[in-house]
Structure formats: structure tokens, C-alpha cells
PDB file of N, CA, C, O and CB in Angstrom:
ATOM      1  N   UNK A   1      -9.028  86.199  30.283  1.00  0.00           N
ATOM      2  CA  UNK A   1      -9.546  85.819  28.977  1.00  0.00           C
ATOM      3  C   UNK A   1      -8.383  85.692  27.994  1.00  0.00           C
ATOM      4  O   UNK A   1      -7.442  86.478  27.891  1.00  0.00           O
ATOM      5  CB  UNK A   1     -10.591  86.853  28.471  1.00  0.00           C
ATOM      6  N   UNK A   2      -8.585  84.639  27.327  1.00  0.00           N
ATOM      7  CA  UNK A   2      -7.464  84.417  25.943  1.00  0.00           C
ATOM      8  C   UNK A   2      -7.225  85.790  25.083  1.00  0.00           C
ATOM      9  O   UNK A   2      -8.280  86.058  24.508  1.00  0.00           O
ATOM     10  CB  UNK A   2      -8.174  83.180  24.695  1.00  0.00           C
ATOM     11  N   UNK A   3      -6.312  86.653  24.825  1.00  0.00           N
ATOM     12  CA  UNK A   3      -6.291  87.240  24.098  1.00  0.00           C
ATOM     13  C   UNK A   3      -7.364  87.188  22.291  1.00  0.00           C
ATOM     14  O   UNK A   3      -8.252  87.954  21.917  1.00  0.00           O
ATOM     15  CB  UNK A   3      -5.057  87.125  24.295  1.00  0.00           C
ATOM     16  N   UNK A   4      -6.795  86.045  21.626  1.00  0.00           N
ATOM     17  CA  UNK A   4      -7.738  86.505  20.596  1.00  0.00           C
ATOM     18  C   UNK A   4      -8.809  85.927  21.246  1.00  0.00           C
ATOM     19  O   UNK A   4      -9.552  85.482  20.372  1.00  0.00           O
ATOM     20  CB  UNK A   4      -7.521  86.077  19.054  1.00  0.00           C
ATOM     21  N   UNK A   5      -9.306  85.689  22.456  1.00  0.00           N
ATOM     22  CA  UNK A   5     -11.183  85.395  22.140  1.00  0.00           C
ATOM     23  C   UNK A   5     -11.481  86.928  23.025  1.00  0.00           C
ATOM     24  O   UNK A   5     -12.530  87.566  23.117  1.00  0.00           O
ATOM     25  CB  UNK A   5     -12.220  83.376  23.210  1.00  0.00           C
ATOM     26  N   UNK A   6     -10.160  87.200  23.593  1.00  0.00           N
ATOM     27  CA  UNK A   6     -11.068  89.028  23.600  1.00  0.00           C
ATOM     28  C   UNK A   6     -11.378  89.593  22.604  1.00  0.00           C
ATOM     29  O   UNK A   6     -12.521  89.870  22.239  1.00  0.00           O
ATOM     30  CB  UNK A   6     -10.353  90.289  24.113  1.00  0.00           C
ATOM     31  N   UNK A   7      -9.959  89.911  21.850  1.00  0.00           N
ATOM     32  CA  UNK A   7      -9.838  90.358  20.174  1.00  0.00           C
ATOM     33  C   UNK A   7     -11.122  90.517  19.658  1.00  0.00           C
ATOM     34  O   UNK A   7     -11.729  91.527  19.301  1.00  0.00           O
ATOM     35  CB  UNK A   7      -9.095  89.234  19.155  1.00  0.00           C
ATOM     36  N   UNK A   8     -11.550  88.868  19.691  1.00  0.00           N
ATOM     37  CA  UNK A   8     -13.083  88.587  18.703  1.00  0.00           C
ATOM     38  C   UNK A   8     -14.121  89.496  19.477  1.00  0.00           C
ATOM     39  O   UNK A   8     -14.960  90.229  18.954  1.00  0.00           O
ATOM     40  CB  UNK A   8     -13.790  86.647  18.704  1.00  0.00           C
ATOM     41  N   UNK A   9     -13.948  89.345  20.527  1.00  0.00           N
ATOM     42  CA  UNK A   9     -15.248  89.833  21.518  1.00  0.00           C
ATOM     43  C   UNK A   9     -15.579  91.281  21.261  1.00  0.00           C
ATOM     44  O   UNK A   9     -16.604  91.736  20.753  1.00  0.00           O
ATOM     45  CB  UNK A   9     -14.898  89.712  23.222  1.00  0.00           C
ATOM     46  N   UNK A  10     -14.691  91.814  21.635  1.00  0.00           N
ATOM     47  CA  UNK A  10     -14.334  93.538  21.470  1.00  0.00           C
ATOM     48  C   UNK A  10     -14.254  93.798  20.063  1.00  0.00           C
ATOM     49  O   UNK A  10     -14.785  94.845  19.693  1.00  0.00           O
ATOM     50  CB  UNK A  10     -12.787  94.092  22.162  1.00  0.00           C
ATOM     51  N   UNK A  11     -13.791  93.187  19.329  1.00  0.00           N
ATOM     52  CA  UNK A  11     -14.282  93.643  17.786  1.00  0.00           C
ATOM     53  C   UNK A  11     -15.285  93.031  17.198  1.00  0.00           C
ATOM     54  O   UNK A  11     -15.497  93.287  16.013  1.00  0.00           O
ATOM     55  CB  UNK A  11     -13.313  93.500  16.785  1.00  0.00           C
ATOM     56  N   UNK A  12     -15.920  92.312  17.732  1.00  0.00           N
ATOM     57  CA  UNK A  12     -17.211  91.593  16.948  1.00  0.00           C
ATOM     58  C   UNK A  12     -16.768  91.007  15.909  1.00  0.00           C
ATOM     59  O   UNK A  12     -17.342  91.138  14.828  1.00  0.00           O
ATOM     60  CB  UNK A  12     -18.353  92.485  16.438  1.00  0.00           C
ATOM     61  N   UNK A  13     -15.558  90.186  16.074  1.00  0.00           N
ATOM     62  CA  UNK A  13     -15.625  89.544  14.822  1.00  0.00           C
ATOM     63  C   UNK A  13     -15.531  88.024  15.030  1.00  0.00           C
ATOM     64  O   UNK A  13     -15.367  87.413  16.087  1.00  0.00           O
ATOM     65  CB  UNK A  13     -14.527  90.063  13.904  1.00  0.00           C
ATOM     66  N   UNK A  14     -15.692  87.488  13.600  1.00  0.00           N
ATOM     67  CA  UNK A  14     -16.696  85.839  13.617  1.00  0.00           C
ATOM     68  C   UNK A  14     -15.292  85.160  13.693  1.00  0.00           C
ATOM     69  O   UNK A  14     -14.253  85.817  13.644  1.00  0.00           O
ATOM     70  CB  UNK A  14     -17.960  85.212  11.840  1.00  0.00           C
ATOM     71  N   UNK A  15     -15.330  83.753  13.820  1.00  0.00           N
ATOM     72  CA  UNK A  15     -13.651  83.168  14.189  1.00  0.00           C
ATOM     73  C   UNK A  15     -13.213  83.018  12.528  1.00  0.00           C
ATOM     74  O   UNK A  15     -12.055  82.797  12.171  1.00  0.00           O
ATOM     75  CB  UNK A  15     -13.533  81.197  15.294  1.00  0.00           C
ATOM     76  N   UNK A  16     -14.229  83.162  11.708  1.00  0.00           N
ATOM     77  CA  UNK A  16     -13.553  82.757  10.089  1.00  0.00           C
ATOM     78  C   UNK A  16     -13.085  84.433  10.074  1.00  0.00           C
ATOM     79  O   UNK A  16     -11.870  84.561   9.927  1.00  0.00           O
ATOM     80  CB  UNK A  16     -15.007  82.056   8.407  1.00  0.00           C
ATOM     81  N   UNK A  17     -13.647  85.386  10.168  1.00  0.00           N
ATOM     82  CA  UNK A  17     -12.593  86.879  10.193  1.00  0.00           C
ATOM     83  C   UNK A  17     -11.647  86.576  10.749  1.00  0.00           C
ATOM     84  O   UNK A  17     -10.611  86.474  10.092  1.00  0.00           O
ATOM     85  CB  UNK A  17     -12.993  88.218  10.915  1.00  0.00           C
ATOM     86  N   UNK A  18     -11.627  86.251  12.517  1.00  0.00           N
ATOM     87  CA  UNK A  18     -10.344  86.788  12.895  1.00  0.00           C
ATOM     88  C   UNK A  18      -8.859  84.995  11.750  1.00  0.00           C
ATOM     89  O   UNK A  18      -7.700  84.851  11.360  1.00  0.00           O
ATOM     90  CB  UNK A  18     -10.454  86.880  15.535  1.00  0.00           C
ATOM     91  N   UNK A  19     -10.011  84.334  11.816  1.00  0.00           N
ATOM     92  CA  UNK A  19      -8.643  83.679  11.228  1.00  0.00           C
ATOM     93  C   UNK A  19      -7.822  83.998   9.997  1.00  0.00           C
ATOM     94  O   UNK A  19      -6.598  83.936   9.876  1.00  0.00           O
ATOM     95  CB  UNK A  19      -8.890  82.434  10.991  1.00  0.00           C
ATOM     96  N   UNK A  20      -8.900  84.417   8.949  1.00  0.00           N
ATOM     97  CA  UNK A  20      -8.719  85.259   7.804  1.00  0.00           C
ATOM     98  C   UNK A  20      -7.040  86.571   8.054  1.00  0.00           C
ATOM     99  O   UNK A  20      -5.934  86.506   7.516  1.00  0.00           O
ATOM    100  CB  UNK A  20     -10.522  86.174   7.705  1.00  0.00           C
ATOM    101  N   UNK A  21      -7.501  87.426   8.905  1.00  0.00           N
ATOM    102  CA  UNK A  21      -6.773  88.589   9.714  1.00  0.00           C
ATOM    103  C   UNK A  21      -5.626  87.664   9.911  1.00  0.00           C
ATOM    104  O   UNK A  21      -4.773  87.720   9.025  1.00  0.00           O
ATOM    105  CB  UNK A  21      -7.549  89.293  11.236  1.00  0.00           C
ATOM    106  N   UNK A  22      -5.378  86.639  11.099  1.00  0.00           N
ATOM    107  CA  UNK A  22      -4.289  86.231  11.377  1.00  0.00           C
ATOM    108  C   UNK A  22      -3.463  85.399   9.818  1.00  0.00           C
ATOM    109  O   UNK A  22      -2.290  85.182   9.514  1.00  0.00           O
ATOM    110  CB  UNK A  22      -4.623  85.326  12.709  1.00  0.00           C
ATOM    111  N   UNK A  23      -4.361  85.217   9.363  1.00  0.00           N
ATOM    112  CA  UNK A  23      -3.683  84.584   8.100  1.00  0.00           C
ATOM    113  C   UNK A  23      -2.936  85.221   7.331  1.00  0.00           C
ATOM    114  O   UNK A  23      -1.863  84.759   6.945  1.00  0.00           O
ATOM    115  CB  UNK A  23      -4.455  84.126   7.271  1.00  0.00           C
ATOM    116  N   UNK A  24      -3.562  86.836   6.855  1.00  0.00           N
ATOM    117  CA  UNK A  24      -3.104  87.399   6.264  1.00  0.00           C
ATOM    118  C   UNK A  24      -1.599  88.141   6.875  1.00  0.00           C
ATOM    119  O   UNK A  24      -0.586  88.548   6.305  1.00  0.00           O
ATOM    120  CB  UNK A  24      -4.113  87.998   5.893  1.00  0.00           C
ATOM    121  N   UNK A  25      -1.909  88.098   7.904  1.00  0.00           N
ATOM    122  CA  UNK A  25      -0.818  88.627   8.660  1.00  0.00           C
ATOM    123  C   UNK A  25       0.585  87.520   9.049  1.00  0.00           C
ATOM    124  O   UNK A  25       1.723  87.790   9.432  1.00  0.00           O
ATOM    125  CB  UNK A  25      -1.565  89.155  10.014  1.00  0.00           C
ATOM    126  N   UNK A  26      -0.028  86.322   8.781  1.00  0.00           N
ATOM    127  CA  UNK A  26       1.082  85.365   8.504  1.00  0.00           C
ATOM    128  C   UNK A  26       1.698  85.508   7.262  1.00  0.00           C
ATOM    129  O   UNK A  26       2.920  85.488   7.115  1.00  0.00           O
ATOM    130  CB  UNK A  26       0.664  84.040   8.582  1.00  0.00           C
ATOM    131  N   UNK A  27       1.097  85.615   6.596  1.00  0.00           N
ATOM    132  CA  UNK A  27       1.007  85.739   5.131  1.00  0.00           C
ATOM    133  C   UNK A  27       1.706  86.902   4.790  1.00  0.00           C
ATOM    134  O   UNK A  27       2.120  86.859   3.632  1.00  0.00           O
ATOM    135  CB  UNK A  27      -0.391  85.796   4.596  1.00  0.00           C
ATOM    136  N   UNK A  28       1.928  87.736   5.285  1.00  0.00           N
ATOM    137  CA  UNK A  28       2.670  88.865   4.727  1.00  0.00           C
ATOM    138  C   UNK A  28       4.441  88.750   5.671  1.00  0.00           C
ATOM    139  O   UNK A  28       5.461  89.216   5.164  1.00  0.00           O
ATOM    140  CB  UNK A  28       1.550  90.551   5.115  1.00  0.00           C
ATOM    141  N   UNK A  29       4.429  88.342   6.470  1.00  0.00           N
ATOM    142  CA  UNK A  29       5.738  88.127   6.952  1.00  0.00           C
ATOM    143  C   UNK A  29       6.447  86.899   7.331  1.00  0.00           C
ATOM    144  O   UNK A  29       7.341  86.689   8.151  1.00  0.00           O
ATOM    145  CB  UNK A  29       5.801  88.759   7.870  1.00  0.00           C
ATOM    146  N   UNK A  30       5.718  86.039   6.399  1.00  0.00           N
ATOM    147  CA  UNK A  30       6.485  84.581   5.892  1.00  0.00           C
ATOM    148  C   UNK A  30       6.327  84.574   4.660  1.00  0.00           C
ATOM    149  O   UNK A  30       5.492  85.201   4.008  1.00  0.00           O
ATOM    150  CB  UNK A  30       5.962  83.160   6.408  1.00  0.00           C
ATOM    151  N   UNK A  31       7.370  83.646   4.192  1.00  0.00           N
ATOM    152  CA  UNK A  31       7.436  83.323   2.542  1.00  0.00           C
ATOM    153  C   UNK A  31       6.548  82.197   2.472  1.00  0.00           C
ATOM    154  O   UNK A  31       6.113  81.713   3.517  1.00  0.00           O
ATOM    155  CB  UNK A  31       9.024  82.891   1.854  1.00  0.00           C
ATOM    156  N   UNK A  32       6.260  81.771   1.453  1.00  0.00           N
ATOM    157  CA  UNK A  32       4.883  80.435   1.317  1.00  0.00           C
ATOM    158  C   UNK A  32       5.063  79.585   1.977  1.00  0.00           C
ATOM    159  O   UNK A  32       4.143  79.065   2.608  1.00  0.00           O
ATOM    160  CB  UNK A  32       4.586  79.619   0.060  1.00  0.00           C
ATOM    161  N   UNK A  33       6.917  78.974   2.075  1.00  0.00           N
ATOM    162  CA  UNK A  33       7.108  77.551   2.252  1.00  0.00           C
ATOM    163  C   UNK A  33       6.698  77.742   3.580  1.00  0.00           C
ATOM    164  O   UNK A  33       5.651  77.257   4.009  1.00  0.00           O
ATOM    165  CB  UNK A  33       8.559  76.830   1.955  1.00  0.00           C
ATOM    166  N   UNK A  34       7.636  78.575   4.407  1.00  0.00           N
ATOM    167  CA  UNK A  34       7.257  79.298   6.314  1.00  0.00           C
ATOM    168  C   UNK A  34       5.663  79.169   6.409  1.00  0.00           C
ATOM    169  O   UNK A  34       5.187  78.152   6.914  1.00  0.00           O
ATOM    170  CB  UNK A  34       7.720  81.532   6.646  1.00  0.00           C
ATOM    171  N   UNK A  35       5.196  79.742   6.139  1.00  0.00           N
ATOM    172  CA  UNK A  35       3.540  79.752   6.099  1.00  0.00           C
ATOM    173  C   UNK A  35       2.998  78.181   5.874  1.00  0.00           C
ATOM    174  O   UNK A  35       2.342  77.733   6.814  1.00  0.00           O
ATOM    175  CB  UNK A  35       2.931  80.812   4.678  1.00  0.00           C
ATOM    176  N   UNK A  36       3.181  77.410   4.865  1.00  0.00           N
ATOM    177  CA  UNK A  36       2.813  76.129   4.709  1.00  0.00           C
ATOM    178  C   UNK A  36       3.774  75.346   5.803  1.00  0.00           C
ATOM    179  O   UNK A  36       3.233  74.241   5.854  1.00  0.00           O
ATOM    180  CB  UNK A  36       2.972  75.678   3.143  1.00  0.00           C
ATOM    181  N   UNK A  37       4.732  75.313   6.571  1.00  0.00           N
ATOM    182  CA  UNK A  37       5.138  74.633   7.167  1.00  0.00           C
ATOM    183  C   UNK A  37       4.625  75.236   8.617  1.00  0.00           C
ATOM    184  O   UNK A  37       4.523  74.461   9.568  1.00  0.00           O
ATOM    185  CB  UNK A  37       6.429  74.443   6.782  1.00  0.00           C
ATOM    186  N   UNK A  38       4.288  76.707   8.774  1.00  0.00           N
ATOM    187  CA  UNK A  38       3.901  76.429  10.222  1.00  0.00           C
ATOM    188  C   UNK A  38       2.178  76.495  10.085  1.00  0.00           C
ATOM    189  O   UNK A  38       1.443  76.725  11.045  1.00  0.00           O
ATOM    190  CB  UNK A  38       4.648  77.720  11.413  1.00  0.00           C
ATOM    191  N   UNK A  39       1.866  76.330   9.166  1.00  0.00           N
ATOM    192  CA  UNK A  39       0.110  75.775   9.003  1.00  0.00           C
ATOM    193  C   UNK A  39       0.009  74.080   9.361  1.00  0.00           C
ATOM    194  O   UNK A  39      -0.694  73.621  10.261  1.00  0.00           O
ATOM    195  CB  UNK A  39      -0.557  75.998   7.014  1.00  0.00           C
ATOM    196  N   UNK A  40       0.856  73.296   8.467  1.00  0.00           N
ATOM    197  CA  UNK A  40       0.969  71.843   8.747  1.00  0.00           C
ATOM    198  C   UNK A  40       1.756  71.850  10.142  1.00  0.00           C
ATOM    199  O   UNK A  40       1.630  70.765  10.712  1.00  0.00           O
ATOM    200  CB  UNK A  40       1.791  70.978   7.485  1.00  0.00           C
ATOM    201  N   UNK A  41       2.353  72.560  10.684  1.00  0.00           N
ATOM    202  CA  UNK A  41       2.940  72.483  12.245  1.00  0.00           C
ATOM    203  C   UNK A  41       1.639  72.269  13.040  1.00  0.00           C
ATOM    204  O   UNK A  41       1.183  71.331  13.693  1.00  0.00           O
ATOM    205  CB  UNK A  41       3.817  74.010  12.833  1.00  0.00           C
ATOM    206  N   UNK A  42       1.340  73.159  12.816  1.00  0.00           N
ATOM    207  CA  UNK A  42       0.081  74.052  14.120  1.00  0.00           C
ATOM    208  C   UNK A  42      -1.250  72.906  13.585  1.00  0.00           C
ATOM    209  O   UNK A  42      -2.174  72.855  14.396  1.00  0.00           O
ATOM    210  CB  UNK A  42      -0.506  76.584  13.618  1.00  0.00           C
ATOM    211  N   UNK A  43      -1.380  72.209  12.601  1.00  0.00           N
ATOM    212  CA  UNK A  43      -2.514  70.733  12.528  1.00  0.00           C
ATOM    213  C   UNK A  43      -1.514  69.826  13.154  1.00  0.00           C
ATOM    214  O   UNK A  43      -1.971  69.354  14.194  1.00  0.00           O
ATOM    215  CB  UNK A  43      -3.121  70.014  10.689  1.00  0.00           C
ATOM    216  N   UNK A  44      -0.055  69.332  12.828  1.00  0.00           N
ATOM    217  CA  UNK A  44      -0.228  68.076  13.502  1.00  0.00           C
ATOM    218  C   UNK A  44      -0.182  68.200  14.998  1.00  0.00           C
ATOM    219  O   UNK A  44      -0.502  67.237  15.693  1.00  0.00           O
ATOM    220  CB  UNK A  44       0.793  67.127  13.055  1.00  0.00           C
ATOM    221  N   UNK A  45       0.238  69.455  15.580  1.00  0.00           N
ATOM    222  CA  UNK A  45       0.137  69.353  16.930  1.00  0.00           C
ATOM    223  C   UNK A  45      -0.903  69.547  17.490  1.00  0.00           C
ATOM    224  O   UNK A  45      -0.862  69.383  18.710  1.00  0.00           O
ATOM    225  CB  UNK A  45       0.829  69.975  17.468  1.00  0.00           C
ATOM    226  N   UNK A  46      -2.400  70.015  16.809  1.00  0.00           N
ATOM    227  CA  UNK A  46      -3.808  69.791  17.243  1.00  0.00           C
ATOM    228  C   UNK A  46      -3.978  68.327  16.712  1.00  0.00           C
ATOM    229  O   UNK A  46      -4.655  67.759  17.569  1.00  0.00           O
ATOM    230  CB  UNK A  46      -4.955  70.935  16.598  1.00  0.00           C
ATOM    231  N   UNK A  47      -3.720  67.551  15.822  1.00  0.00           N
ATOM    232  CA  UNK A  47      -4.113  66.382  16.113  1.00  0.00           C
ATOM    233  C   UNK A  47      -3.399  65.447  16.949  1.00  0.00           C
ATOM    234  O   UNK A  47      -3.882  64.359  17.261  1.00  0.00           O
ATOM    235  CB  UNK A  47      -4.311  65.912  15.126  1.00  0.00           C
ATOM    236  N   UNK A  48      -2.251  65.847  17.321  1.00  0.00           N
ATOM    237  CA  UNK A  48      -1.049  64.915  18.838  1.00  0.00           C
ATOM    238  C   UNK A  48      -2.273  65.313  20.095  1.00  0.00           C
ATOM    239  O   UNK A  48      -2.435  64.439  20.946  1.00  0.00           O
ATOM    240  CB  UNK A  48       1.330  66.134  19.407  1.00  0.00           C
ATOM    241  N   UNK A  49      -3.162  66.658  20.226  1.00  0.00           N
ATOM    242  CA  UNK A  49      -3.760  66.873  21.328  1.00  0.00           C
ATOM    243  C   UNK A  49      -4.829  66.079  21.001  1.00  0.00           C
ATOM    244  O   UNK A  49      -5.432  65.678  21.996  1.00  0.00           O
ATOM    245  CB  UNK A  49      -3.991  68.225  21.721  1.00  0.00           C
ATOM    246  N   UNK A  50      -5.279  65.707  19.930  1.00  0.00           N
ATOM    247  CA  UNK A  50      -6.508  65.148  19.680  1.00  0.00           C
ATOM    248  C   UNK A  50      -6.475  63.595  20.261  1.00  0.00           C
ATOM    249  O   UNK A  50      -7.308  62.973  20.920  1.00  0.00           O
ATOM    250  CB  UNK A  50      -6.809  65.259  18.100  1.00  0.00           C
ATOM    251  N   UNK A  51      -5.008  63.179  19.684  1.00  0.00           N
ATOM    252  CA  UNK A  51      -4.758  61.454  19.978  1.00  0.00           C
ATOM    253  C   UNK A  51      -4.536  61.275  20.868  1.00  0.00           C
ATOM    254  O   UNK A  51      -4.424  60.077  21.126  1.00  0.00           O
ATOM    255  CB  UNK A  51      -3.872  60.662  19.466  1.00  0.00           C
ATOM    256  N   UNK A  52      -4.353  62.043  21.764  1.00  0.00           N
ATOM    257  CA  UNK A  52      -3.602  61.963  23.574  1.00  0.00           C
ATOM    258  C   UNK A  52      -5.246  62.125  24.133  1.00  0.00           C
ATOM    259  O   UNK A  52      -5.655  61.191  24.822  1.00  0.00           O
ATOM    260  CB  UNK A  52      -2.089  63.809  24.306  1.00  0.00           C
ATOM    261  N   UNK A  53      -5.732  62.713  23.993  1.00  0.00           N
ATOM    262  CA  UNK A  53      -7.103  62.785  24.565  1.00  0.00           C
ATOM    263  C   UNK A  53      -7.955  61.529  24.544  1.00  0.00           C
ATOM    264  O   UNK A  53      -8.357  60.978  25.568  1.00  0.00           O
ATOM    265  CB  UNK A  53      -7.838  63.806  23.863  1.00  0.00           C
ATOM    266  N   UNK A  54      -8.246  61.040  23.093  1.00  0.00           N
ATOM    267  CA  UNK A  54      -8.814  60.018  22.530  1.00  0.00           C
ATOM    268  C   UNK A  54      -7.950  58.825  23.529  1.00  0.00           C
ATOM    269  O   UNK A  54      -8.674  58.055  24.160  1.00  0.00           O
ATOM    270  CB  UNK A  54      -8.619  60.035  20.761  1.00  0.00           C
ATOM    271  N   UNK A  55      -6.386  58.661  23.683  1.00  0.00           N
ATOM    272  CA  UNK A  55      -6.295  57.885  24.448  1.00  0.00           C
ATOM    273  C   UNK A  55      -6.498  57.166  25.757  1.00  0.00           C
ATOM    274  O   UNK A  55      -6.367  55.983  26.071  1.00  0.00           O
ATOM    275  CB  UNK A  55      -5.862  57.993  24.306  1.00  0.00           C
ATOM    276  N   UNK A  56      -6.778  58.000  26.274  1.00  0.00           N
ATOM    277  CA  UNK A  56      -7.119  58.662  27.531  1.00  0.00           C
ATOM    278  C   UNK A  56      -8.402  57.546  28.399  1.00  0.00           C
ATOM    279  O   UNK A  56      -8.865  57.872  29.493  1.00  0.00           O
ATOM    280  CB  UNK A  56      -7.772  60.409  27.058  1.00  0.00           C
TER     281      UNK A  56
END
């Protein structure tokens, strides 16, 4: 099993908590720009998986 979909499992929590949690925890050991650049990282490389699929 994926680590955080154990995480969620075993703590009962909803995916807007655990993202909340991981956020904050980004959030405290990056500075804004770090945080806004690996937030826009981590979308365009779900949408490169999105367009490779769609191509398909």
C-alpha cells in the first residue's frame, strides 16, 4: 500500500486533511517562493501525465 493512502486509512483522515497536514508541513520548512515553486512543479508534472495519457 502507498504510504500516505495508509496514513489516511489508519488515521481516518479525508484527502483535504491529509493534504492540509502535508501542506502545512511544506509550509513550515520552505520559504514561500520553495513552496510556490514546488506546488507549480508537482501540477505541471500531473498535467505532462495527463497529456501523455490523453495521447495515447
Amino acid at each position: 500500500m502507498k504510504p500516505l493512502k495508509r496514513l489516511m486509512d489508519e488515521n481516518k483522515l479525508s484527502q483535504e486533511q491529509l493534504s492540509k497536514i502535508l501542506y502545512d508541513c511544506l509550509k513550515y520548512y520552505l520559504s514561500e517562493e520553495e513552496l510556490e515553486i514546488f506546488i507549480l512543479e508537482y501540477y505541471m508534472k500531473k498535467e505532462e501525465k495527463i497529456n501523455k495519457r490523453l495521447q495515447v
